[in-house]
Structure formats: C-alpha cells, structure tokens
MMTF fields as JSON, N, C-alpha, C and O atoms, coordinates in Angstrom:
{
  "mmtfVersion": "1.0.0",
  "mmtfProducer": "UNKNOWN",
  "numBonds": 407,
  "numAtoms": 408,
  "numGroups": 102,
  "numChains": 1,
  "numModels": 1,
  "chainsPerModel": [1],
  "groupsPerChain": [102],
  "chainIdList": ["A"],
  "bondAtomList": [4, 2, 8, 6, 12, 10, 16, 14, 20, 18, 24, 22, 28, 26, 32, 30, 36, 34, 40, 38, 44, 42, 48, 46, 52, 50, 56, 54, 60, 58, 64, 62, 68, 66, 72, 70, 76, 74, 80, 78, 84, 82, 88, 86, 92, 90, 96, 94, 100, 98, 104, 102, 108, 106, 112, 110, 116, 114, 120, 118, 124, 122, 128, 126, 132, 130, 136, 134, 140, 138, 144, 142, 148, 146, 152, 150, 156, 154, 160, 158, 164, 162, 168, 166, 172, 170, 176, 174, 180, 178, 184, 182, 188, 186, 192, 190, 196, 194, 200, 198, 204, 202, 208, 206, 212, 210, 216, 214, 220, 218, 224, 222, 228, 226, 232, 230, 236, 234, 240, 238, 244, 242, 248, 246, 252, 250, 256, 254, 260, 258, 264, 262, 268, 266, 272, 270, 276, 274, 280, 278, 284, 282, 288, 286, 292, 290, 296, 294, 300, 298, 304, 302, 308, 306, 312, 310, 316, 314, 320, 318, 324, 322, 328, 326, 332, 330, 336, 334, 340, 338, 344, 342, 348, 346, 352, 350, 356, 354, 360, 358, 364, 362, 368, 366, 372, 370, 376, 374, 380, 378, 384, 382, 388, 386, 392, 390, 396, 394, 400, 398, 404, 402],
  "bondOrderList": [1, 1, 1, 1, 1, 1, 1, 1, 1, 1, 1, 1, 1, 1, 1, 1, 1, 1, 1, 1, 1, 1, 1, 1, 1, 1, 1, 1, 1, 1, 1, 1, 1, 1, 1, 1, 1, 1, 1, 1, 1, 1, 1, 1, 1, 1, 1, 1, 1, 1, 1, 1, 1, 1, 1, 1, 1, 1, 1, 1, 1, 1, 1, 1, 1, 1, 1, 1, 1, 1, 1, 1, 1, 1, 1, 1, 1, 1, 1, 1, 1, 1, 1, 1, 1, 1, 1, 1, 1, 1, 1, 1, 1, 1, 1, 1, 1, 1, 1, 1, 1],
  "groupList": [{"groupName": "UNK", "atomNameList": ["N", "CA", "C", "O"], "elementList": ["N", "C", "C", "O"], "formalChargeList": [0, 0, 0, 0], "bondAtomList": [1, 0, 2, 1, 3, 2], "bondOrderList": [1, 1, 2], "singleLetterCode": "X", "chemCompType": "L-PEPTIDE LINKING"}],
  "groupTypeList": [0, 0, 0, 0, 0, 0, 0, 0, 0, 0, 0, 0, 0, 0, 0, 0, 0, 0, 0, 0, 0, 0, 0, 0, 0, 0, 0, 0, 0, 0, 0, 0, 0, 0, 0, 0, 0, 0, 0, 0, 0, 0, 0, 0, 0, 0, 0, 0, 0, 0, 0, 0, 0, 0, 0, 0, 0, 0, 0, 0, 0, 0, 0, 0, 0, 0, 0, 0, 0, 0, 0, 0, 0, 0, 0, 0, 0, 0, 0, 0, 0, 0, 0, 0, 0, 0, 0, 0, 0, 0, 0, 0, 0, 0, 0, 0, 0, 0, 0, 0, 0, 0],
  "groupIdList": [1, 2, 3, 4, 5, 6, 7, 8, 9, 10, 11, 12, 13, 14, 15, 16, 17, 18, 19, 20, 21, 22, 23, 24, 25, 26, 27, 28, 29, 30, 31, 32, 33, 34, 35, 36, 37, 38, 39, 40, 41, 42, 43, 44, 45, 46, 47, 48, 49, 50, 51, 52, 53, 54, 55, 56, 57, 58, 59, 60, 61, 62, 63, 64, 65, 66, 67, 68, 69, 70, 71, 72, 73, 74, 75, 76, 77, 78, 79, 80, 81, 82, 83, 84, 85, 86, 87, 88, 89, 90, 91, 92, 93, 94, 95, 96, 97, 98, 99, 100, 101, 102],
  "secStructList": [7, 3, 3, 3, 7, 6, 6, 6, 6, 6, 7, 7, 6, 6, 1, 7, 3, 3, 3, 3, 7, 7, 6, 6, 1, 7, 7, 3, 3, 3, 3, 3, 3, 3, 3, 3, 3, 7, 1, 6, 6, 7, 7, 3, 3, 3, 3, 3, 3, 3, 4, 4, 4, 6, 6, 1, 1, 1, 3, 3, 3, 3, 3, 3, 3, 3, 7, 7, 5, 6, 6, 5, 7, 7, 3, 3, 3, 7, 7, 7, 2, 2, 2, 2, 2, 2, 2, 2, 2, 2, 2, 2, 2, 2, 2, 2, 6, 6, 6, 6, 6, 7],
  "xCoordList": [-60.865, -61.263, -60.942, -61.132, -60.461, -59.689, -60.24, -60.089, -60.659, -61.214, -59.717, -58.726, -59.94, -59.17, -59.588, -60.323, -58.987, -59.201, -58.999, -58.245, -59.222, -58.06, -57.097, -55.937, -57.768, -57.055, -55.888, -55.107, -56.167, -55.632, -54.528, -53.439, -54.539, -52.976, -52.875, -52.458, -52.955, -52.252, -51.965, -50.933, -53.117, -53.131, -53.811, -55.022, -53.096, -53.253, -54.347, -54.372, -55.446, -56.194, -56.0, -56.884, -54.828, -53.851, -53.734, -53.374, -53.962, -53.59, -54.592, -55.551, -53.991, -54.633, -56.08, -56.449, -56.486, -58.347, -57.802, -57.314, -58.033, -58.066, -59.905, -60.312, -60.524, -61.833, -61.031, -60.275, -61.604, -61.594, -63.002, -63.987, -63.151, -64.133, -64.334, -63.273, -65.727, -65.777, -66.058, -66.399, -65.897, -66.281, -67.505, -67.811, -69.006, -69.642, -69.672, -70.659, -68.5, -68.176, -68.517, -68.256, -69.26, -69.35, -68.291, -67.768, -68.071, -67.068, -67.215, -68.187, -66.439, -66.143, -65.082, -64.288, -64.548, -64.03, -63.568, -64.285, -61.71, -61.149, -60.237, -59.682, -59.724, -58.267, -57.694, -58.15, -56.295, -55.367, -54.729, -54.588, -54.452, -54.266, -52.622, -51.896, -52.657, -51.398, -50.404, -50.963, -49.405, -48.484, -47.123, -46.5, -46.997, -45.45, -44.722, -45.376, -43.457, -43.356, -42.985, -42.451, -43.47, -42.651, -41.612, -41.409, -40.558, -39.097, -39.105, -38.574, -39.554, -39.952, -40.047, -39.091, -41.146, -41.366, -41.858, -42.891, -41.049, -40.814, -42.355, -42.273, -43.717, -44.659, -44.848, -44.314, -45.784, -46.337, -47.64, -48.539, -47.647, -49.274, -50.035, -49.908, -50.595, -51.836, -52.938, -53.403, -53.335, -54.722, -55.591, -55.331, -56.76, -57.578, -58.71, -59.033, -59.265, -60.34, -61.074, -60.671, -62.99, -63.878, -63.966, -63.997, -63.981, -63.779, -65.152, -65.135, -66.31, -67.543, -67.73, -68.572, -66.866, -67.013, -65.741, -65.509, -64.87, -63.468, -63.984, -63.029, -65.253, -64.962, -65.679, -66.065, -66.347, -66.465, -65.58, -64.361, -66.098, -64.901, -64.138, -63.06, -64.849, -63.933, -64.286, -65.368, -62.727, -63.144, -62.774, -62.025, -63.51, -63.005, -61.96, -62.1, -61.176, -59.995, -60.042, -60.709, -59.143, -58.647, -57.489, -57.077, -56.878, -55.56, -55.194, -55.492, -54.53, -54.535, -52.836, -52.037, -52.721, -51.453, -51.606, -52.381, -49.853, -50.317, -49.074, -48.091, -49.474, -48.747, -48.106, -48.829, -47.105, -46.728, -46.675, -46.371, -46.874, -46.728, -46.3, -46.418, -45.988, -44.862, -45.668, -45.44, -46.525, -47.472, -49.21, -50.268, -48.696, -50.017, -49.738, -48.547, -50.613, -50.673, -51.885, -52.592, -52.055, -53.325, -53.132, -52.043, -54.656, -54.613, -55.665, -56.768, -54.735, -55.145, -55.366, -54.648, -56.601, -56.537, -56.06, -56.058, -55.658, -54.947, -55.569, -56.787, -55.207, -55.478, -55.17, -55.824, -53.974, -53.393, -53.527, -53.333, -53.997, -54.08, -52.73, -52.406, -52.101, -50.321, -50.18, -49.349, -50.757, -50.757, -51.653, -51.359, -52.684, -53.512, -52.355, -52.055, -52.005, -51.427, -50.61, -50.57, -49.602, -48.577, -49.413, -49.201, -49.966, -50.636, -51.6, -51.789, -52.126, -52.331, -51.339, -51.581, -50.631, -49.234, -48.9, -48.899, -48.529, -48.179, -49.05, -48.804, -50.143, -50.871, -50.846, -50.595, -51.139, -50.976, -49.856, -49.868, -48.769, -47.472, -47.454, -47.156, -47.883, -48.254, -49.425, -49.567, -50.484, -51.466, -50.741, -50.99, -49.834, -49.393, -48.063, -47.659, -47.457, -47.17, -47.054, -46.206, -48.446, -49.154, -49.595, -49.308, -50.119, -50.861, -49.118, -49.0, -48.5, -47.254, -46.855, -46.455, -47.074, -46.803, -47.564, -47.289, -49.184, -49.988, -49.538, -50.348],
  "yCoordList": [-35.962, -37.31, -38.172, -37.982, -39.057, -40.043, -41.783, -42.284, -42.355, -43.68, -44.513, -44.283, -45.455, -46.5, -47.866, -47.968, -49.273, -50.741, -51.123, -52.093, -50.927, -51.168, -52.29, -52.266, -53.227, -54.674, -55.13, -56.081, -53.865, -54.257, -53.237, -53.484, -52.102, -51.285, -52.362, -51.759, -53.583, -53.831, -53.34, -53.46, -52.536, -51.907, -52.599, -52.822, -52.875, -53.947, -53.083, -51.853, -54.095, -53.818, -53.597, -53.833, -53.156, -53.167, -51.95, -51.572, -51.086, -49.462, -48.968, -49.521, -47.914, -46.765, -46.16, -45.776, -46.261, -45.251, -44.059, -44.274, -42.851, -41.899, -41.395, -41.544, -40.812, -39.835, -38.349, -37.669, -38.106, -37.129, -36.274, -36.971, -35.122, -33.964, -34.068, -33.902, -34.359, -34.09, -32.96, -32.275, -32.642, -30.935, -30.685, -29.695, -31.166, -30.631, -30.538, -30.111, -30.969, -30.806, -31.94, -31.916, -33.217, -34.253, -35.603, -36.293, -35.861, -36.776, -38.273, -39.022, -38.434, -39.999, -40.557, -39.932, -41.914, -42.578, -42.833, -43.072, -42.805, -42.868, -43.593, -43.696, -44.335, -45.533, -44.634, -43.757, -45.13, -44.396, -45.684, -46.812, -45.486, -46.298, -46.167, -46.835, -44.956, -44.769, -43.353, -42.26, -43.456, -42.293, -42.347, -43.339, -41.068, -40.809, -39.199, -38.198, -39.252, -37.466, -37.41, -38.204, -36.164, -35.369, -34.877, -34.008, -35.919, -35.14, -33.742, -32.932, -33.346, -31.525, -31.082, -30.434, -31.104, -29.87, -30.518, -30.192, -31.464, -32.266, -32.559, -33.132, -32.18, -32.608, -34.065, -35.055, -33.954, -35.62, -35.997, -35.712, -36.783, -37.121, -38.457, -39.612, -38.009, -39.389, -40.133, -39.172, -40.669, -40.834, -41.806, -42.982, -41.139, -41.982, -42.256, -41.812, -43.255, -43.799, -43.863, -43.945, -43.789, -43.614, -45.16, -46.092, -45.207, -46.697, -47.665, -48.866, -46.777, -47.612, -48.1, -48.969, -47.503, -48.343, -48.663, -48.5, -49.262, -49.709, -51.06, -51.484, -52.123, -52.927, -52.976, -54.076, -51.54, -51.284, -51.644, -51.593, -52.01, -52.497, -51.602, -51.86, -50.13, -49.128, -47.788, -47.457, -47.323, -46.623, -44.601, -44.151, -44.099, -42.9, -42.388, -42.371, -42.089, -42.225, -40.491, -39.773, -39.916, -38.097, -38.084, -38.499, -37.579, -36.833, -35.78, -34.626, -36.027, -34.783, -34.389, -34.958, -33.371, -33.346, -33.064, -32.425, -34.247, -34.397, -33.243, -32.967, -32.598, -31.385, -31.59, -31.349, -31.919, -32.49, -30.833, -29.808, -30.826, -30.074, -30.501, -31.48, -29.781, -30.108, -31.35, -32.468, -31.151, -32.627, -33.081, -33.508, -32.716, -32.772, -33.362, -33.329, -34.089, -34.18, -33.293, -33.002, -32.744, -32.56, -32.655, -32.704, -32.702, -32.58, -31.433, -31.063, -31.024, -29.908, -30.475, -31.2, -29.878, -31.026, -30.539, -29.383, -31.573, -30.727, -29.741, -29.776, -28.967, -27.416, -27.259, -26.596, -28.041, -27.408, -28.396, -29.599, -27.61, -29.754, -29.88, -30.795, -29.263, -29.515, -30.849, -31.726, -30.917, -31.517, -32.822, -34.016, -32.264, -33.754, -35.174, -36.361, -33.706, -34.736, -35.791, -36.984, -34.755, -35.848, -37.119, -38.234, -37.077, -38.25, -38.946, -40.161, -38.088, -39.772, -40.224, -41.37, -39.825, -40.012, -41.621, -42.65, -41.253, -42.286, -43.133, -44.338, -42.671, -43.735, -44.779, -45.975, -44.16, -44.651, -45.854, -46.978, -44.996, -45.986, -47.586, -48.722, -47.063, -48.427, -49.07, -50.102, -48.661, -49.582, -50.184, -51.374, -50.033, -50.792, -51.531, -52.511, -51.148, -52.492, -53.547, -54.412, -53.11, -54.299, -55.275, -56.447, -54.552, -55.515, -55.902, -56.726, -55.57, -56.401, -58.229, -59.325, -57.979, -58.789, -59.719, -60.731, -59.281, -60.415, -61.888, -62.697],
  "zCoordList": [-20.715, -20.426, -21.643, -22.844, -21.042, -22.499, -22.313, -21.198, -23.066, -22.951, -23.002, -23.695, -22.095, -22.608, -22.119, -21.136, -23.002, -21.956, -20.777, -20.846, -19.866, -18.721, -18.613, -18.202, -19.041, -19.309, -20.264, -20.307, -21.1, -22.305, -21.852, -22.37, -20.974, -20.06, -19.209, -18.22, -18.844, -17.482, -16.562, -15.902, -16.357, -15.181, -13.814, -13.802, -12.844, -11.506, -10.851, -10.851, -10.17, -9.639, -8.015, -7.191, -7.742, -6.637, -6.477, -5.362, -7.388, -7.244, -5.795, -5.256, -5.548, -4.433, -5.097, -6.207, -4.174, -4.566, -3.435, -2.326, -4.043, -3.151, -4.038, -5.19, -2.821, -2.549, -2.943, -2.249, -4.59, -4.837, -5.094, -5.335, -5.072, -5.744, -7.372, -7.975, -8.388, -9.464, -9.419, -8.455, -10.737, -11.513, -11.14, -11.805, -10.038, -9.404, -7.981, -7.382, -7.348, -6.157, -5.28, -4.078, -6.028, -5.798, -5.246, -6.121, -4.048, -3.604, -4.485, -4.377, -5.064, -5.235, -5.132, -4.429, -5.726, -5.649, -6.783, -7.755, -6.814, -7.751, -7.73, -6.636, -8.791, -8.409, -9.237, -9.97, -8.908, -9.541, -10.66, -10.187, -11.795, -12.617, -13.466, -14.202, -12.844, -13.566, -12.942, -12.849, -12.673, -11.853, -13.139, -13.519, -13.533, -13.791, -14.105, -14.398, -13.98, -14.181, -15.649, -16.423, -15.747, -17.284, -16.802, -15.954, -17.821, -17.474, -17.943, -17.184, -18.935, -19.43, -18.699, -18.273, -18.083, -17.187, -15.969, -15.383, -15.618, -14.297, -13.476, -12.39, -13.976, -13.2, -12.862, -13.361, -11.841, -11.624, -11.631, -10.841, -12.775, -13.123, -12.914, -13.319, -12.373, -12.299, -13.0, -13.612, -13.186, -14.073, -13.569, -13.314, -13.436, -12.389, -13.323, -14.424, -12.395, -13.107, -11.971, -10.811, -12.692, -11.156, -10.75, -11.553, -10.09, -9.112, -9.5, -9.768, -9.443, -9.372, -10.781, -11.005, -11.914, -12.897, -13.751, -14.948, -12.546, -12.929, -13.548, -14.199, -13.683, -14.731, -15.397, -15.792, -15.968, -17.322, -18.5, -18.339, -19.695, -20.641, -21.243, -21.78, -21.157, -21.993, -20.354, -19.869, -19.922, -18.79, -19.429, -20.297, -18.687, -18.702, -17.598, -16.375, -18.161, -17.38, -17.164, -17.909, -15.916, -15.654, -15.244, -14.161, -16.142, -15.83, -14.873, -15.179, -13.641, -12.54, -12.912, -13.656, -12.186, -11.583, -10.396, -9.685, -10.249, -8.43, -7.989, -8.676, -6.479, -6.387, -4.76, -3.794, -4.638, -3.402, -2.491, -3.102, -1.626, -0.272, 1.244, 1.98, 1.263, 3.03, 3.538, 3.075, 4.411, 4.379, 3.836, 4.298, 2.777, 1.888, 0.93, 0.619, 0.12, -1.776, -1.779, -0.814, -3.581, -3.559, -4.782, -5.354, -5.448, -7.685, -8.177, -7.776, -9.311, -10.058, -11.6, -12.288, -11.856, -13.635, -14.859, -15.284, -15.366, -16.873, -17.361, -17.185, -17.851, -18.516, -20.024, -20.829, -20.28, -21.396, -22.225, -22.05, -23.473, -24.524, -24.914, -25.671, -24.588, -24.927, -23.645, -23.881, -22.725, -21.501, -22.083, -22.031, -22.575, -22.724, -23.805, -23.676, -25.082, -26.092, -25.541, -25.839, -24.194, -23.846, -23.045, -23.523, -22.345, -21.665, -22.882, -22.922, -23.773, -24.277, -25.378, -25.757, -25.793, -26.126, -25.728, -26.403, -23.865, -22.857, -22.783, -22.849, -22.643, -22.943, -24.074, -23.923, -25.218, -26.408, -26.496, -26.998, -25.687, -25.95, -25.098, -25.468, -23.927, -23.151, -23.322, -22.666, -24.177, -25.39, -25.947, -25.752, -26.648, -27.995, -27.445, -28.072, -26.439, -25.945, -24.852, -24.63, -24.1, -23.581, -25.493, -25.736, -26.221, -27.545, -28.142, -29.049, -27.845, -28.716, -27.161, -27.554, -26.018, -25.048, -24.809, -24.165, -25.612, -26.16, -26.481, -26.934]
}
C-alpha cells in the first residue's frame, strides 16, 4: 500500500470502479486510478484506490495485477517488492511531472 495525492497525479475522476474483495474477504469499492504494462515482464497493472475515500487528501492506493482470461479479468496482488519498487517508481515519475506542469 503506497500513499499518494490524487490531484497532484491527475488522475480523472472518470476512471472505472470495479467491486473488489479486501484482504478480509470484504466487498468494496474500488476506482481504478491507474492501468499500464511492464514491458519486462509484460504484466498489466492497476492501482486502485478505495472509492469511499477517493477525496481524501492523501489516498492509499493497491497495486493488482490484472490477469486477462478468455472471458474474464480478474486481480492478483503484488507479491514481490521487486514489483512494488517498480510501481512506485511509476508512480514517483508521474508525481514529479504532473509538479513540473504546475
């Protein structure tokens, strides 16, 4: 789980909410804030944020990977902090320049 501004990513309040399961098996509500693949090792990641406190000023954001199937999506959560570094990496990078577009 990684904090970030939301405002300060420009991230559109336009994104998809999909109803996911937390780590107690609890249904909520999640926007998706951010989608892209690792050209490395070609996954596709998401990062959601819980919906009910998308305008909080600092959000906790989750990194899934999304896992396409014949007619399914579904998400599995990062595992590896080799996995975390790169997403907040990306993150990091589109922090600093949304603050340079200031």
């Amino acid at each position: 789980m990684i904090e970030k501004d939301l405002e300060k990513l420009n991230i559109g309040m336009d994104e998809e909410v999909y109803t996911l399961c937390d780590e107690n098996g609890v249904e909520k509500e999640y926007r998706k804030i951010l989608e892209f693949q690792n050209p490395t090792n070609e996954k596709l990641y998401y990062i959601f944020a819980e919906e009910e406190k998308i305008e909080d000023e600092e959000l906790n954001i989750f990194p899934m990977v999304c896992i396409e199937e014949e007619d399914s999506v579904r998400f599995e959560p990062v595992e590896t902090d080799e996995e975390f570094d790169m997403i907040e990496e990306v993150l990091d990078i589109l922090y600093a320049d949304s603050e340079e577009n200031e």
